[in-house]
Structure formats: C-alpha cells, structure tokens
Legacy VTK file of the C-alpha trace (Angstrom):
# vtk DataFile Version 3.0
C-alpha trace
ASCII
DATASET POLYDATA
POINTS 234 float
91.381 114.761 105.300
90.436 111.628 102.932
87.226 110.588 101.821
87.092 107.636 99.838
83.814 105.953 98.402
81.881 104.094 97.298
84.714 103.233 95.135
85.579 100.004 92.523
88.614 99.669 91.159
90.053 97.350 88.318
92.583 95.712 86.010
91.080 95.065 82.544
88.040 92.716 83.383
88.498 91.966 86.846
87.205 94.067 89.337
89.224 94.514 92.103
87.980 96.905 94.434
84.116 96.818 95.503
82.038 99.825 96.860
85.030 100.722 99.171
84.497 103.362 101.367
87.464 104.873 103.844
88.238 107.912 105.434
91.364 109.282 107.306
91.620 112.110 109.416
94.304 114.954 109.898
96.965 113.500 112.286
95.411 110.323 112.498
96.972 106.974 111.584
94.886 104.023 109.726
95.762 100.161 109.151
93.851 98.723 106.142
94.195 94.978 106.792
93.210 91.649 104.873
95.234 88.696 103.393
97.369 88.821 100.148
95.423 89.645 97.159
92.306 91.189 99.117
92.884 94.667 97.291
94.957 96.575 99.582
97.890 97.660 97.343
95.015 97.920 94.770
93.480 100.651 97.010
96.775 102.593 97.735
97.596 102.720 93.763
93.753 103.426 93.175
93.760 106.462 95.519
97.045 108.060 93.841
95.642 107.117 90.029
98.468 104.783 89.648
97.339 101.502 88.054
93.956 100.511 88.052
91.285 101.667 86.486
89.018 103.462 89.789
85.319 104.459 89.312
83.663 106.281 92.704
84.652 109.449 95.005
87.835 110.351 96.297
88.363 113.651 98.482
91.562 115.134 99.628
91.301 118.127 102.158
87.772 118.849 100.586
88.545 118.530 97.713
87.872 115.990 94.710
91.138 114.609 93.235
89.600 111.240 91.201
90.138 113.026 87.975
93.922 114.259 88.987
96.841 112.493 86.966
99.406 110.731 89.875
101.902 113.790 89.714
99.171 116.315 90.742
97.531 114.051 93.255
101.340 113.248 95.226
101.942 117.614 94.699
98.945 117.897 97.096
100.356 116.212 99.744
99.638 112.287 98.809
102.958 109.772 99.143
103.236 106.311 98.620
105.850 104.277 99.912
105.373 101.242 97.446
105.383 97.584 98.771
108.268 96.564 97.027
110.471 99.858 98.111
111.720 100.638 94.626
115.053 101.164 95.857
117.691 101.880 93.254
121.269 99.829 93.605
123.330 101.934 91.512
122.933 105.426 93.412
123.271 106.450 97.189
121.052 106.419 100.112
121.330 110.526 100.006
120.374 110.311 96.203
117.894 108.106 96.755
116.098 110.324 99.080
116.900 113.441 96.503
114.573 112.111 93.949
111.436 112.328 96.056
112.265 116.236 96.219
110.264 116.419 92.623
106.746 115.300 94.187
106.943 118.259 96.221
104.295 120.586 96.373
104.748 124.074 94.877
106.519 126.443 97.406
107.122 124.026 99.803
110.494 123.458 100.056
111.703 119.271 100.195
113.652 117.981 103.232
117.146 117.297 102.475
118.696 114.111 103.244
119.900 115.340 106.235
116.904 116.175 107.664
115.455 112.308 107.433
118.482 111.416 108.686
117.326 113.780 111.810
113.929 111.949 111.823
115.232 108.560 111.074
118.467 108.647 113.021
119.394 105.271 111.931
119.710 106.324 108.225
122.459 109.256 108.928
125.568 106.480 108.830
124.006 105.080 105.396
123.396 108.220 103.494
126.495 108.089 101.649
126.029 103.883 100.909
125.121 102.792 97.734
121.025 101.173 97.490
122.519 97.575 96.311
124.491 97.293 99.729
121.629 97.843 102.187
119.766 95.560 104.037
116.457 94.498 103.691
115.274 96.625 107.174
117.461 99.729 105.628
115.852 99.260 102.407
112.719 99.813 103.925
113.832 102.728 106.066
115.139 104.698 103.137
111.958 103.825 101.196
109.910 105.330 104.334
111.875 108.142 104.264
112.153 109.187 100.899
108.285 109.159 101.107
108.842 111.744 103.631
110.927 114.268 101.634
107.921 116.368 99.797
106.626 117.060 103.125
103.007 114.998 102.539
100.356 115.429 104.257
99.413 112.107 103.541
101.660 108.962 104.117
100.395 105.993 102.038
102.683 102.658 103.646
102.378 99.617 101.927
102.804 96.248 103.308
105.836 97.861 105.373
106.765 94.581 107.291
107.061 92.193 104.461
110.271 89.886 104.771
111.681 91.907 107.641
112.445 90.333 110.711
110.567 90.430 113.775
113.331 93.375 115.566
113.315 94.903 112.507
109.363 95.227 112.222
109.499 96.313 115.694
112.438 98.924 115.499
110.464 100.301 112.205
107.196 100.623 113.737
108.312 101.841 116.453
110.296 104.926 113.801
107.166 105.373 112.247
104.767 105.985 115.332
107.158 108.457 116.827
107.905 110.488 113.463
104.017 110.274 112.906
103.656 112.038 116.396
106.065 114.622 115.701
105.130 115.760 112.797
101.418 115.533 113.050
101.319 113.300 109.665
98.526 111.387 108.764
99.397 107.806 107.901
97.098 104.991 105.793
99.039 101.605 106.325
98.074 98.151 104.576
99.807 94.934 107.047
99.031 91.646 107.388
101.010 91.974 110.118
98.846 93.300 113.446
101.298 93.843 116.103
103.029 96.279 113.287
99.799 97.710 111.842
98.352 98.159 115.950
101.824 99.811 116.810
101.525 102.681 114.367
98.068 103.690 113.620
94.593 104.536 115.712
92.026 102.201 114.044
91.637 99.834 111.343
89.609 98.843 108.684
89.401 94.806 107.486
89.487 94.077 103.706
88.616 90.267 102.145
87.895 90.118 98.797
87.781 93.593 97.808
84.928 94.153 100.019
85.308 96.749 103.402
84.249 93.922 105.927
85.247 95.191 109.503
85.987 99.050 110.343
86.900 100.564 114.330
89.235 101.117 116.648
91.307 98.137 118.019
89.415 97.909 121.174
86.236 96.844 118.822
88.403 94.643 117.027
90.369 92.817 119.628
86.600 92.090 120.831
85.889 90.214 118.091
88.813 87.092 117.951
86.971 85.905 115.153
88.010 88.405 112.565
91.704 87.480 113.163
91.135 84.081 111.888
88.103 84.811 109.495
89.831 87.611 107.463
93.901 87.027 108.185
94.815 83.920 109.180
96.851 81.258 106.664
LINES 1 235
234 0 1 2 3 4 5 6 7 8 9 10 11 12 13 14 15 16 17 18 19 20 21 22 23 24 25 26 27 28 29 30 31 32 33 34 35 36 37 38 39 40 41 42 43 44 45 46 47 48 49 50 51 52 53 54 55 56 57 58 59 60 61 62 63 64 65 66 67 68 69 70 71 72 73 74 75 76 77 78 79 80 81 82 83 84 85 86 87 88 89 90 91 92 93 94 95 96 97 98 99 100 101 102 103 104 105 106 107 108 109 110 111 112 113 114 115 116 117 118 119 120 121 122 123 124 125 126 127 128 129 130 131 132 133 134 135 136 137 138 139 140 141 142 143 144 145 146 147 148 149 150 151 152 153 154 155 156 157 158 159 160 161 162 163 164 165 166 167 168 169 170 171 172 173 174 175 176 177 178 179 180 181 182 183 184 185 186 187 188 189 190 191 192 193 194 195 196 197 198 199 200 201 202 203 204 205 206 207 208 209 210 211 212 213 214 215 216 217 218 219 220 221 222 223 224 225 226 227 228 229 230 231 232 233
C-alpha cells in the first residue's frame, strides 16, 4: 500500500531524514520507533508534503504521490493524526470531528460524528462538549477519531501516548487495535512508548538519527534487548 524510499527530508539546511526506506501493507499496522528528535514526526509530515522539504520515492496504492500538494495526498486516503492533536477549545467534540469531513475523498461519503462515536464508544457522551473542557486522554480520542472521518485508507498516528497516563495509553491502544481490526485500516504509528506501539501494530521499524536502523516483527526485536537501550532508552 506504501512505498517509501530512499527518501531525505529537510528544514532549510539541516537534513533531517536520511535514505529512509518504509513500506506498509493493506490492513497491516506499523510502529516507527526512535527517541525524540530522531525524525519520526519529520517522516509522517514528509510523507503527506506537509513541512519539510522531501527528496526520494513515495508510492501510495501504486501509485507516485511525492509531487501531490497535502490536500490531494490526504483525498487519496492518507490521514494524519498530528502529535500535538490540534484540538480546537472554542467548538464541540461533534464539530470537531465535522471538519475532517473536507479531506474526504471524492464520492466517498465522511462518517458523521455519530458514527465515531459507534467506533469509539467512549466519545458518544462528549460529542456535544466543548474541545477546551476535555481531558488530555479525550483530547487524544477525538483527535484519533476525527482522523477517521474521511474514511482513509491510511492512518498516520503520531506520538499517540505522549503525556497520557499509563490506563489511558492502555484504554487507547487497546481502541485503536480493535477499530484497526474492524475496519481493515492500515495504521503507521511513531511511539517511544513500546508496550503502546507493540499493542497496536504488526512490526516495527527503529529510527536514530534520521537513519532506518532496525526493521521486523517484534519477535526479531524482542531478540535483540540491545536495541531497547541502544536506540530508546533516556
């Protein structure tokens, strides 16, 4: 479904992003992990054209999307749910979610806030709660879910489990893995957070430095302890 590579990303003069090369397949689910500042946001943005400046290959569904402005690329099926959840205060949960409906691919028809609601139960007493009164765990949830609304084919999860606590990572991951099921959605997550990232996806790939350093399946990884405190510990 997504071919990435070799690709090199960058802001100004620095170059971010180093001969990267990534795939995900339909249905499956990914975890792109590394420490803070390794590139992984850099990637997500990179892939959707929205920030740096990305040199190098990148396929959707056969197809090659690197010249695409960001509004084509998310009407193809591509959705970011951004690191910082770009929730806004002043509006509802339900309007929230309504905005999403314009990155929605011609003909297909956006879900409605009731239907996240029906795949993120949790959200149906919120919907008519203003942004500035959630939590950061609801936050998140609506920010998951508006991501949802165009129908992609394609989730793109950001550091999902930053500043959430430990039930609340669990609770979300757990949301995630079963809509991800259900709907047959593939699903590219960056984590520092394992348990969350291993909870939710089929494989992973280890980032340090811009540089692809580690790719496989968990049972590869957890057979290597070493990457755990080469690549993501403090």
């Amino acid at each position: 479904m997504l071919e990435v590579g070799p690709l090199d990303a960058f802001y100004g003069d620095s170059h971010v992003l180093h001969g990267v090369r990534l795939s995900v397949g339909p249905g499956e689910g990914v975890a792109l992990l590394g420490r803070n500042g390794a590139g992984k946001s850099t990637l997500l943005k990179a892939l959707l054209g929205a920030g740096p400046r990305a040199t190098g290959p990148v396929a959707f569904e056969g197809r090659p999307i690197e010249g695409l402005p960001t509004h084509r690329r998310a009407r193809l099926g591509l959705s970011l749910v951004p690191e910082d959840r770009r929730i806004y205060g002043h509006v509802t949960v339900a309007e929230n979610l309504a905005l999403a409906r314009h990155a929605c691919p011609p003909g297909v028809a956006p879900r409605t806030p009731a239907e996240v609601a029906a795949l993120f139960p949790l959200l149906a007493p919120l919907l008519s709660r203003g942004g500035a009164r959630l939590s950061g765990g609801q936050q998140q949830m609506v920010a998951v879910g508006r991501g949802l609304v165009p129908r992609p084919k394609l989730l793109l999860l950001d550091e999902p489990a930053e500043g959430l606590a430990p039930l609340i990572v669990e609770d979300l991951a757990r949301e995630i893995a079963r809509v991800r099921r259900a709907e047959a959605l593939s699903l590219l997550v960056t984590e520092q957070n394992v348990d969350f990232a291993r909870a939710c996806t089929d494989r992973l790939y280890l980032i340090d430095s811009g540089v692809i350093v580690f790719s496989g399946d968990w049972a590869a990884y957890d057979a290597r302890p070493e990457l755990e405190t080469d690549y993501l510990a403090l």
